[in-house]
CHARMM-style PDB file with segment names, atoms N, HN, CA, C and O in Angstrom:
ATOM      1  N   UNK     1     -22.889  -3.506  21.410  1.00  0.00      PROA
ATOM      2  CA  UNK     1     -21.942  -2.545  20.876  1.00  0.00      PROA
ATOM      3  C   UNK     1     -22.538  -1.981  19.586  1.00  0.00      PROA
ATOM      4  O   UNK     1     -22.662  -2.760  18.640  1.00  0.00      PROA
ATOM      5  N   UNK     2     -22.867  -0.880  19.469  1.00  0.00      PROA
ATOM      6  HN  UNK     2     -22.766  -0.248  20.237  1.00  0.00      PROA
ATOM      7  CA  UNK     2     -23.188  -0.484  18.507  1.00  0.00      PROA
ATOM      8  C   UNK     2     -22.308  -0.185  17.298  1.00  0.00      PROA
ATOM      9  O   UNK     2     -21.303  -0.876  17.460  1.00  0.00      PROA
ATOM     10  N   UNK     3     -22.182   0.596  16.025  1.00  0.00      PROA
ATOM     11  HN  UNK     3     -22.999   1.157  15.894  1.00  0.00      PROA
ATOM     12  CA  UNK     3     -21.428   0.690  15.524  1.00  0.00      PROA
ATOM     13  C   UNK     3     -20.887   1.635  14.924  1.00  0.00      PROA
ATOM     14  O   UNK     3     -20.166   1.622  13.926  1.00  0.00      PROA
ATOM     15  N   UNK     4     -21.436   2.900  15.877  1.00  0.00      PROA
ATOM     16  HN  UNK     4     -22.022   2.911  16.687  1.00  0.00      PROA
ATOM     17  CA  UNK     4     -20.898   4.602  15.451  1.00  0.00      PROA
ATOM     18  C   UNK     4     -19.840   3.680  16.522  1.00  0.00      PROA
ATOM     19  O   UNK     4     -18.723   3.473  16.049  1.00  0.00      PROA
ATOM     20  N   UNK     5     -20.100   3.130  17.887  1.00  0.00      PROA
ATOM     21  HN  UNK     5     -21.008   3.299  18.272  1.00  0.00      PROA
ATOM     22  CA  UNK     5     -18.422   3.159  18.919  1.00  0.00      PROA
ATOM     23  C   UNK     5     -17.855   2.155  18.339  1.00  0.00      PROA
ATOM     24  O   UNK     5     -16.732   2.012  18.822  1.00  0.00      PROA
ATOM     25  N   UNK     6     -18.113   1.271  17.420  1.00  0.00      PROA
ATOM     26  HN  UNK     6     -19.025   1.387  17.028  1.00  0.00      PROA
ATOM     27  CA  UNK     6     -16.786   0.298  16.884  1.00  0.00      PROA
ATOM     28  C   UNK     6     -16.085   1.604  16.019  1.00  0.00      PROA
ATOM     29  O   UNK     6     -14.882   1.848  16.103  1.00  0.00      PROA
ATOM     30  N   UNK     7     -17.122   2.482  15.094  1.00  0.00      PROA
ATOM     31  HN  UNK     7     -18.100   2.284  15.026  1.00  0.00      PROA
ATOM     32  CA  UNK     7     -16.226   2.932  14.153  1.00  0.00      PROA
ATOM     33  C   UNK     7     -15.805   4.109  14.335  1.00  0.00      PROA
ATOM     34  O   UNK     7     -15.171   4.615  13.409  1.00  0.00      PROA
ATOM     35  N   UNK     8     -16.023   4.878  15.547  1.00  0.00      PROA
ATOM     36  HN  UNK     8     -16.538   4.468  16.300  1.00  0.00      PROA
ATOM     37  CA  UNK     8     -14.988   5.664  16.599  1.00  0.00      PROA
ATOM     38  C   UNK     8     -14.377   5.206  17.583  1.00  0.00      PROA
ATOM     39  O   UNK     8     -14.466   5.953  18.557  1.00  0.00      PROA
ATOM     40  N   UNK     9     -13.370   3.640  17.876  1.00  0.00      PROA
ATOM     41  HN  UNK     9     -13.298   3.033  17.084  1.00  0.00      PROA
ATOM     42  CA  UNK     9     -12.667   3.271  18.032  1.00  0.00      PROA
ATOM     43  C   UNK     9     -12.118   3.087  17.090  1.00  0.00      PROA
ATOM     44  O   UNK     9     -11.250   3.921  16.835  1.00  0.00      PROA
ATOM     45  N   UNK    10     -12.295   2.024  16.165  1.00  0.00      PROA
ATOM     46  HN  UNK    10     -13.001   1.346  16.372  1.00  0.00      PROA
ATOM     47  CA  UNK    10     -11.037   2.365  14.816  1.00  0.00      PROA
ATOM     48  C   UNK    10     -10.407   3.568  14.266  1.00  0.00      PROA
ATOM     49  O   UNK    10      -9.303   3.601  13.723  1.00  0.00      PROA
ATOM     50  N   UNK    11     -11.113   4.445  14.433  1.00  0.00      PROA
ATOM     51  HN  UNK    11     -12.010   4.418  14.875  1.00  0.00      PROA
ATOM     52  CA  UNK    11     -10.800   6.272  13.828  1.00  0.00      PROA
ATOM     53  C   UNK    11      -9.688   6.225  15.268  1.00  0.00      PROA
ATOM     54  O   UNK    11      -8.467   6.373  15.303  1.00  0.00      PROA
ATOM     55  N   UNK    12     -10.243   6.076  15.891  1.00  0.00      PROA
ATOM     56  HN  UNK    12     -11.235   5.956  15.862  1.00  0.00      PROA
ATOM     57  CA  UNK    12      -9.254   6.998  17.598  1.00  0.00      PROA
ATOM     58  C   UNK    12      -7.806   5.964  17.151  1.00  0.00      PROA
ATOM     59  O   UNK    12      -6.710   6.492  16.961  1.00  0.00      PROA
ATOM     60  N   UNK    13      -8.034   4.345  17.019  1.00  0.00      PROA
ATOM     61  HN  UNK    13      -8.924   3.917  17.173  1.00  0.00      PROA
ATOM     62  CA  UNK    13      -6.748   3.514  17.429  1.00  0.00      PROA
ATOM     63  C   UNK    13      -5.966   3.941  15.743  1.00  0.00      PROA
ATOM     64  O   UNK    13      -4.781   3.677  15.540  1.00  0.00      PROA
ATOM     65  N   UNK    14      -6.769   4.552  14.768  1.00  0.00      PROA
ATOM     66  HN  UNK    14      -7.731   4.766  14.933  1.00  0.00      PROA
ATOM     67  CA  UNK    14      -5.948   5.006  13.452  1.00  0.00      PROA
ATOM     68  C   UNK    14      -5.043   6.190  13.553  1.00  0.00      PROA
ATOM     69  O   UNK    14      -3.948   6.391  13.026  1.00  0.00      PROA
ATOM     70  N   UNK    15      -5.802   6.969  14.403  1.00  0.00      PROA
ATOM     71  HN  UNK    15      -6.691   6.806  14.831  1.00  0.00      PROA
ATOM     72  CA  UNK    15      -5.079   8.258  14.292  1.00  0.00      PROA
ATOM     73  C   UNK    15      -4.128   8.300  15.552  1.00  0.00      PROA
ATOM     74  O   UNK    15      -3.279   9.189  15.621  1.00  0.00      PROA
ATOM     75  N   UNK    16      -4.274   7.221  16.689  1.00  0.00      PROA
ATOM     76  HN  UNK    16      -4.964   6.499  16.632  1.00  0.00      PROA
ATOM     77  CA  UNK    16      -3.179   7.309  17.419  1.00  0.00      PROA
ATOM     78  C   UNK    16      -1.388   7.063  16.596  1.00  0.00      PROA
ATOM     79  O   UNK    16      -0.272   7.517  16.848  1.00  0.00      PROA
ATOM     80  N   UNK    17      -1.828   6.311  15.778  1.00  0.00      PROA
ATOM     81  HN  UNK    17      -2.735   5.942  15.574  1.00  0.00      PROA
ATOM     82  CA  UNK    17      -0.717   5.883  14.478  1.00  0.00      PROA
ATOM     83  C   UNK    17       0.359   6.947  14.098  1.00  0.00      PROA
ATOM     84  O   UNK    17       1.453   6.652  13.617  1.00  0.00      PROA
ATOM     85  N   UNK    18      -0.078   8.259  14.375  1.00  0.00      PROA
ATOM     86  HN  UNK    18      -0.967   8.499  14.766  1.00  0.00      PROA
ATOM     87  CA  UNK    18       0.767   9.613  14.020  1.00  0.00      PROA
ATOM     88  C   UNK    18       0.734  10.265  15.408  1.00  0.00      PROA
ATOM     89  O   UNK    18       0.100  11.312  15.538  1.00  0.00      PROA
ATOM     90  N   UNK    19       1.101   9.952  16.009  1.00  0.00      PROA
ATOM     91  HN  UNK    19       1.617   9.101  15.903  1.00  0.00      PROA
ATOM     92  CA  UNK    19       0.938  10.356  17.609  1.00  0.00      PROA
ATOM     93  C   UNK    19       2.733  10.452  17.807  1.00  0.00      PROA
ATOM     94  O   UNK    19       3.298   9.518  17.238  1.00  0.00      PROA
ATOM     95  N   UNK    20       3.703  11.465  18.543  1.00  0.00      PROA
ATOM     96  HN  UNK    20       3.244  12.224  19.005  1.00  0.00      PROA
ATOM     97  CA  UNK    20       5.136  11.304  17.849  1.00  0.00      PROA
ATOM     98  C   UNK    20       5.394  10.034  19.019  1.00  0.00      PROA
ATOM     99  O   UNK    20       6.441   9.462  18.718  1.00  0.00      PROA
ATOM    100  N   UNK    21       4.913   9.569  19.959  1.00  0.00      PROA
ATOM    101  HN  UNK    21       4.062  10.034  20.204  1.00  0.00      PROA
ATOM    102  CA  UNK    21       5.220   8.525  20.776  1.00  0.00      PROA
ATOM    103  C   UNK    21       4.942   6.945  20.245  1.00  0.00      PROA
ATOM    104  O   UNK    21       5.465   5.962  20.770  1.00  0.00      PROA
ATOM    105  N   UNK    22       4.001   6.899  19.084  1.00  0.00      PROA
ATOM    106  HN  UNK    22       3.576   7.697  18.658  1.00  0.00      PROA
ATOM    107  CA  UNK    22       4.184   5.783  18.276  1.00  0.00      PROA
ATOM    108  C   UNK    22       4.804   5.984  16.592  1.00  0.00      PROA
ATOM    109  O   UNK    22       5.284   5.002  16.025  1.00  0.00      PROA
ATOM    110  N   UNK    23       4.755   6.940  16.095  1.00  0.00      PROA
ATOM    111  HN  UNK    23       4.365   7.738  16.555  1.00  0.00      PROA
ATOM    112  CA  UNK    23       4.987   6.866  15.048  1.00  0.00      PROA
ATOM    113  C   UNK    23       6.217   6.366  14.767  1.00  0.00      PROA
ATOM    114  O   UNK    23       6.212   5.542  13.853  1.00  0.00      PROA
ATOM    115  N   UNK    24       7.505   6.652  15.372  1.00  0.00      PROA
ATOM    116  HN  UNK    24       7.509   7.321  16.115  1.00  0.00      PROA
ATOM    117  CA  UNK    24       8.856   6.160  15.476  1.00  0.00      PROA
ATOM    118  C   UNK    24       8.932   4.770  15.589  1.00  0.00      PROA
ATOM    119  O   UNK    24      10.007   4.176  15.501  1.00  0.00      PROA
ATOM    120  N   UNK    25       7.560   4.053  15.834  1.00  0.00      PROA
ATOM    121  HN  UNK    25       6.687   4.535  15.906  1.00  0.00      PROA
ATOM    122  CA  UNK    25       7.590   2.809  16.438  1.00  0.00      PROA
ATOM    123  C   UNK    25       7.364   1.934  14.878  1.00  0.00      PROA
ATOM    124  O   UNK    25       8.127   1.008  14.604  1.00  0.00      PROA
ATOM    125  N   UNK    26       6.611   2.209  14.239  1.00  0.00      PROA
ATOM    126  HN  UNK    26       5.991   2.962  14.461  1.00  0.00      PROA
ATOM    127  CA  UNK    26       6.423   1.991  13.024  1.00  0.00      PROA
ATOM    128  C   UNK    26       7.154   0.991  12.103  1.00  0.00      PROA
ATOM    129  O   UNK    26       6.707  -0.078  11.688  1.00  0.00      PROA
ATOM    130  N   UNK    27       8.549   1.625  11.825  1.00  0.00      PROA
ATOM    131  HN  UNK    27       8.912   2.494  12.162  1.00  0.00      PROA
ATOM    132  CA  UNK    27       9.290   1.439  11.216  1.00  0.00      PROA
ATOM    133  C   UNK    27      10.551   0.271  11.642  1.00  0.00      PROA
ATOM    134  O   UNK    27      11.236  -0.549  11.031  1.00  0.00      PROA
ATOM    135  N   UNK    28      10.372   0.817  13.308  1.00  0.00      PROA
ATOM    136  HN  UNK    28       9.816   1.483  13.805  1.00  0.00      PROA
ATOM    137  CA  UNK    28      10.944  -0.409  14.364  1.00  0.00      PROA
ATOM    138  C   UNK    28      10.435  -1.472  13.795  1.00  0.00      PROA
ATOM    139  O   UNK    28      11.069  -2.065  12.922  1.00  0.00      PROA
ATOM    140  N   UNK    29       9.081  -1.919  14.243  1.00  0.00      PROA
ATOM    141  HN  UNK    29       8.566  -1.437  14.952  1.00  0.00      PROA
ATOM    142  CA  UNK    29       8.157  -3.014  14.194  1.00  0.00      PROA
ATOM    143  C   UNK    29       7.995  -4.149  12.857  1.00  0.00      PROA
ATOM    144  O   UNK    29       7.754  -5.351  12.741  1.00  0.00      PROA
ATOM    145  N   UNK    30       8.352  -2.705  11.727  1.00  0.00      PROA
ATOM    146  HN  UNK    30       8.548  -1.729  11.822  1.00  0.00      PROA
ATOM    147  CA  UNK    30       8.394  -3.486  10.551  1.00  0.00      PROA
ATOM    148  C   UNK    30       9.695  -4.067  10.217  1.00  0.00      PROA
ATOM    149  O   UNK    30       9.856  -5.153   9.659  1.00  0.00      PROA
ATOM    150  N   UNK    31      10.603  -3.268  10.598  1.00  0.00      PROA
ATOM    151  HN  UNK    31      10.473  -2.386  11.051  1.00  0.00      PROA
ATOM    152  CA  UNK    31      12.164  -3.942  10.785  1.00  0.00      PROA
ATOM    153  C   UNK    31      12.421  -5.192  11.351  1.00  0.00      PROA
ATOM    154  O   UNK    31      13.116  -6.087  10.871  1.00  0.00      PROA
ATOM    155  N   UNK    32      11.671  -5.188  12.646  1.00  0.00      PROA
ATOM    156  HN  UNK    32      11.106  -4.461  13.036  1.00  0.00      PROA
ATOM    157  CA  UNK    32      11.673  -6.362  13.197  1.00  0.00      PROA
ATOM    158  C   UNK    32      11.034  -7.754  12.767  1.00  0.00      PROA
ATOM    159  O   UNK    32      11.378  -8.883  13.119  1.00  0.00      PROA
ATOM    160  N   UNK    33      10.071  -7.390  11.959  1.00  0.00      PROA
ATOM    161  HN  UNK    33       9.792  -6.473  11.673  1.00  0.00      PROA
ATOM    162  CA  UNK    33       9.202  -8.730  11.416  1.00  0.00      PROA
ATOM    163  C   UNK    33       9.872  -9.291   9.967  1.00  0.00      PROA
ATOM    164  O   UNK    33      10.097 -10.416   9.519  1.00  0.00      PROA
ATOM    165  N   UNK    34      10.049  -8.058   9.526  1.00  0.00      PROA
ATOM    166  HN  UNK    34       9.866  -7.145   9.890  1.00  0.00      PROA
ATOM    167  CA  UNK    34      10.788  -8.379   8.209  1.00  0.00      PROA
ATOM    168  C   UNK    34      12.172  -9.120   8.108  1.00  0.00      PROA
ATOM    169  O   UNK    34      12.660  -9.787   7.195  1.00  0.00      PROA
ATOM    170  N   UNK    35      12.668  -8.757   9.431  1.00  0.00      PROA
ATOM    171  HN  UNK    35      12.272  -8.215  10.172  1.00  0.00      PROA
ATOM    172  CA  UNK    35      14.077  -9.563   9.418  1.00  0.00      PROA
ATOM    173  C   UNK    35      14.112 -11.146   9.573  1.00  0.00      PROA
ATOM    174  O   UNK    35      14.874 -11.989   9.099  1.00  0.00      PROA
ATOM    175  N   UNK    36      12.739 -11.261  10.612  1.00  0.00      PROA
ATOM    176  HN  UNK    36      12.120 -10.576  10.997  1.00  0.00      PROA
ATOM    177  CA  UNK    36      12.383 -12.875  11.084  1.00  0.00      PROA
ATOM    178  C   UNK    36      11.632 -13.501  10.023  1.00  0.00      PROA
ATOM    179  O   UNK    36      10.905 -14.403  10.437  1.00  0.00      PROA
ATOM    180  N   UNK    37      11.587 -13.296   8.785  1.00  0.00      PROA
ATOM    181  HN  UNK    37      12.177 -12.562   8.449  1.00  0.00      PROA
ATOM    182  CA  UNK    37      10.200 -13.593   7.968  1.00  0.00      PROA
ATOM    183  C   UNK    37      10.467 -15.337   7.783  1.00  0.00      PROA
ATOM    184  O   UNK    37       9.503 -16.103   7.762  1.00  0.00      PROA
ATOM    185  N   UNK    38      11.849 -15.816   7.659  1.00  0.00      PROA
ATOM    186  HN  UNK    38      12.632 -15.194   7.677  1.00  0.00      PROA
ATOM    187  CA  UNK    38      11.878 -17.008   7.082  1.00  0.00      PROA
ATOM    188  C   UNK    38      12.174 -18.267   8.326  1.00  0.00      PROA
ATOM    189  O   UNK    38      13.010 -19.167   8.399  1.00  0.00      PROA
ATOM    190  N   UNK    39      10.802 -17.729   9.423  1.00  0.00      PROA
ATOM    191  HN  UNK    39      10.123 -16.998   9.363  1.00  0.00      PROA
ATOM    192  CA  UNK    39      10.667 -19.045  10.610  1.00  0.00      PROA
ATOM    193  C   UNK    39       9.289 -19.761  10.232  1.00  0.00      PROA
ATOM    194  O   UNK    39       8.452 -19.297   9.458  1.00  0.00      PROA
ATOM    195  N   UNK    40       9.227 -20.652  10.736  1.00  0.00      PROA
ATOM    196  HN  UNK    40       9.907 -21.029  11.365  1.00  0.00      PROA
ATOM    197  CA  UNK    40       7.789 -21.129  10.492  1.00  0.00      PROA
ATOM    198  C   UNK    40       6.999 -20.527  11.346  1.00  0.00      PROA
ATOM    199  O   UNK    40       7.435 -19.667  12.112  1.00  0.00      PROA
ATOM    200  N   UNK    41       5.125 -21.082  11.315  1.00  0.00      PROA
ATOM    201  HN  UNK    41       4.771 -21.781  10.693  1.00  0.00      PROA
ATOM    202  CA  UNK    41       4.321 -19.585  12.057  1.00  0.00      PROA
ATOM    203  C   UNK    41       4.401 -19.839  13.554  1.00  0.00      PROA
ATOM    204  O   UNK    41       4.016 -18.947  14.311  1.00  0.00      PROA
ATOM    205  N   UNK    42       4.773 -20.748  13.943  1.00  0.00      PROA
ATOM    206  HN  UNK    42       5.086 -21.472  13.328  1.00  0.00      PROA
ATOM    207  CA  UNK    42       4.337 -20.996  15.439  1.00  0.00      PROA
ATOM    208  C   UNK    42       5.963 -20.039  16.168  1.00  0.00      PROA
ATOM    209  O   UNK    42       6.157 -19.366  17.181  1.00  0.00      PROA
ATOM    210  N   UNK    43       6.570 -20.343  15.345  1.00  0.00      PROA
ATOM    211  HN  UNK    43       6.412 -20.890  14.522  1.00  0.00      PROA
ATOM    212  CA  UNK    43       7.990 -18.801  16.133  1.00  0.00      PROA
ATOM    213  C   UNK    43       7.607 -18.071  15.525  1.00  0.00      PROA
ATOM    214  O   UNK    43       7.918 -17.202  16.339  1.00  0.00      PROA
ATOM    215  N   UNK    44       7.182 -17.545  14.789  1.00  0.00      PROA
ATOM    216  HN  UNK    44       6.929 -18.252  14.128  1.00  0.00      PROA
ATOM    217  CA  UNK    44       6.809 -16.240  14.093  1.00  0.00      PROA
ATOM    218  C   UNK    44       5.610 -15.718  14.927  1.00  0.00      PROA
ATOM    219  O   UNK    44       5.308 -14.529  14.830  1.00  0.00      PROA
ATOM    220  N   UNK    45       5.025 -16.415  15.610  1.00  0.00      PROA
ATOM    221  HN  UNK    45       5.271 -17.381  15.688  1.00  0.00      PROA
ATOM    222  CA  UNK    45       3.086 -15.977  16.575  1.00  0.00      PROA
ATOM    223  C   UNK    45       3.836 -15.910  17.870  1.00  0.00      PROA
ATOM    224  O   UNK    45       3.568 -15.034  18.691  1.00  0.00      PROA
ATOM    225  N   UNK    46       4.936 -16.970  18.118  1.00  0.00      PROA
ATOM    226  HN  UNK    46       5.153 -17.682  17.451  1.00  0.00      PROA
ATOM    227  CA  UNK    46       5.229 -16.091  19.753  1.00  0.00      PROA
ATOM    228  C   UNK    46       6.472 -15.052  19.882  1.00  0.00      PROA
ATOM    229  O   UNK    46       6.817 -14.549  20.952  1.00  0.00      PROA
ATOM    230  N   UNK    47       7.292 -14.729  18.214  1.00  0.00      PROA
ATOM    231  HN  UNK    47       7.011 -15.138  17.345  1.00  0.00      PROA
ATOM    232  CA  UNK    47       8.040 -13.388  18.529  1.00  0.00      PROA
ATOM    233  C   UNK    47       6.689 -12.250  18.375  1.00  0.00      PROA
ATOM    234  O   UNK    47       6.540 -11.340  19.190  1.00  0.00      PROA
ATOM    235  N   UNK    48       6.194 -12.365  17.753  1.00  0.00      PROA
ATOM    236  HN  UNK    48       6.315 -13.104  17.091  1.00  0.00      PROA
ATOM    237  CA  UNK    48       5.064 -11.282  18.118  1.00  0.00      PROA
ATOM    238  C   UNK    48       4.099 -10.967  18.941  1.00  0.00      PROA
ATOM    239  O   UNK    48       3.484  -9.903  18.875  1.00  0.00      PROA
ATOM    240  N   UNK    49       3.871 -11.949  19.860  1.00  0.00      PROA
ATOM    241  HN  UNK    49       4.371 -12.813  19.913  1.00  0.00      PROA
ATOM    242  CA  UNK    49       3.341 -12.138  21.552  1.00  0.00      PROA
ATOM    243  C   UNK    49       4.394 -11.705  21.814  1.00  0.00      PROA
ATOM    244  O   UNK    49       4.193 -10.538  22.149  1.00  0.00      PROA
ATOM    245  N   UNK    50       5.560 -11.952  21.880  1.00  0.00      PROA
ATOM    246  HN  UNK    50       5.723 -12.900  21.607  1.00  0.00      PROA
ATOM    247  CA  UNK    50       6.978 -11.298  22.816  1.00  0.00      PROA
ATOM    248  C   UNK    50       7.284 -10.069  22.773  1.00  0.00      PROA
ATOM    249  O   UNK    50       7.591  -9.331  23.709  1.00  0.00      PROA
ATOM    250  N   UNK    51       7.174  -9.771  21.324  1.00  0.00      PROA
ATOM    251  HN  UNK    51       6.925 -10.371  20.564  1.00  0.00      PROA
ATOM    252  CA  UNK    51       7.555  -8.396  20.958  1.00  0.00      PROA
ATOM    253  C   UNK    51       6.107  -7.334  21.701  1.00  0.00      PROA
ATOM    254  O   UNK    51       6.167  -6.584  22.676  1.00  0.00      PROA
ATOM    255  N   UNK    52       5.154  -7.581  20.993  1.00  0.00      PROA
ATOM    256  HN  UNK    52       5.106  -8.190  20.201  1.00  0.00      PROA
ATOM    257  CA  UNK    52       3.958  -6.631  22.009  1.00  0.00      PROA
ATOM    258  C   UNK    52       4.153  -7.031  23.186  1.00  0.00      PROA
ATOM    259  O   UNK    52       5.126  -6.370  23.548  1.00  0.00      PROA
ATOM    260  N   UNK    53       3.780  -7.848  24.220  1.00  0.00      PROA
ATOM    261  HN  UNK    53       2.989  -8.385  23.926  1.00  0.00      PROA
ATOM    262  CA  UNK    53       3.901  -7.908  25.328  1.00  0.00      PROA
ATOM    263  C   UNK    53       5.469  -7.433  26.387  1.00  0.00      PROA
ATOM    264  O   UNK    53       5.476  -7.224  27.600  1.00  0.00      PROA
ATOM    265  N   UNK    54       6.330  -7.391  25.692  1.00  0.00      PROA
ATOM    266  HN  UNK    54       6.324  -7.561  24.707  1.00  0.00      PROA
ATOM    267  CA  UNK    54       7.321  -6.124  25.487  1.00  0.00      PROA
ATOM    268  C   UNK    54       6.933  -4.523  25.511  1.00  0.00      PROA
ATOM    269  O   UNK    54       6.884  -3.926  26.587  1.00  0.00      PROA
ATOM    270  N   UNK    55       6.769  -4.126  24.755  1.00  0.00      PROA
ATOM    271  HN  UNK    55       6.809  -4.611  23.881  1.00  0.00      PROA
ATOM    272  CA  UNK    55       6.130  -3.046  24.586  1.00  0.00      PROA
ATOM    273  C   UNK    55       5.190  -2.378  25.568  1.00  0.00      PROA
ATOM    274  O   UNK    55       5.338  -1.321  26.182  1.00  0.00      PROA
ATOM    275  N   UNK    56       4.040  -3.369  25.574  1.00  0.00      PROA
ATOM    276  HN  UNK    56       3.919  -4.228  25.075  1.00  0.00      PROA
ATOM    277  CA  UNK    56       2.603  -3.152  27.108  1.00  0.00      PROA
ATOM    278  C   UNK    56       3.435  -3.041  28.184  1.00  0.00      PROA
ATOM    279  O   UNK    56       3.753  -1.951  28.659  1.00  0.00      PROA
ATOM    280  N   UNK    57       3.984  -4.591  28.798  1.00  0.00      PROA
ATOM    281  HN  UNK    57       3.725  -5.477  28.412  1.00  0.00      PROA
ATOM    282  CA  UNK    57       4.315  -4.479  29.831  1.00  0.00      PROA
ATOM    283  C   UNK    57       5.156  -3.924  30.493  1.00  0.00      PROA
ATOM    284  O   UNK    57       5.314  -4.305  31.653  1.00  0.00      PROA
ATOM    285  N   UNK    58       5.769  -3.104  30.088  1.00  0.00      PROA
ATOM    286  HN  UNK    58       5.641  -2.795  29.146  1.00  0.00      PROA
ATOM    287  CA  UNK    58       7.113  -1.925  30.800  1.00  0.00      PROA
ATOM    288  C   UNK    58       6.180  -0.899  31.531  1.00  0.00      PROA
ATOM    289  O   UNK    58       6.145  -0.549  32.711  1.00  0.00      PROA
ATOM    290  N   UNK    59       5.335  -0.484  30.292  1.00  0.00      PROA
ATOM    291  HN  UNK    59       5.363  -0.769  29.334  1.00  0.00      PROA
ATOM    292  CA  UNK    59       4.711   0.866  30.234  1.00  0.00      PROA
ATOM    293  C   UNK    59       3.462   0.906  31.509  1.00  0.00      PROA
ATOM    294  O   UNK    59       2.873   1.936  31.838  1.00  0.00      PROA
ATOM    295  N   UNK    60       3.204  -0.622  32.185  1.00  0.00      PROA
ATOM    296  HN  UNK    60       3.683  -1.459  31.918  1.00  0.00      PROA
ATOM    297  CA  UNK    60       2.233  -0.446  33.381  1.00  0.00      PROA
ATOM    298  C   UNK    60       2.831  -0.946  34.494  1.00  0.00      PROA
ATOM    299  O   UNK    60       3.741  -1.759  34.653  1.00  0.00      PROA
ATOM    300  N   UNK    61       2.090  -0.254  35.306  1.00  0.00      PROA
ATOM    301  HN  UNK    61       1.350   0.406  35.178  1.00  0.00      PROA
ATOM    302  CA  UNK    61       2.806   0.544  36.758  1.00  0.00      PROA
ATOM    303  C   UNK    61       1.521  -0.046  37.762  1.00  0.00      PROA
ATOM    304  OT1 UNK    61       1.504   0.223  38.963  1.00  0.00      PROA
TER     305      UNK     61
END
């Protein structure tokens, strides 16, 4: 892997960030973590496996 394509993947997965199909998502995501902050990490690592894998898995067909 060279590293012009690592660092035109990071540019592409940055600027998907303002895309209007994620940007709304944003603010969700941070809502959501911020509310759970006071679990220990091992529920805190699988609401966030739950929560992305949420997200992915609807969207494939």
């Amino acid at each position: 892997m060279t590293l012009a394509f690592l660092w035109l993947a990071a540019s592409a997965g940055a600027l998907s960030l303002v895309t209007p199909c994620v940007f709304p998502m944003i603010p969700i995501t941070v809502s959501y973590f911020t509310t759970h902050n006071g679990v220990d990490r091992r529920t805190a690592l699988r609401n966030a496996v739950v929560f992305g894998l949420g997200i992915v898995l609807p969207s494939r067909r």
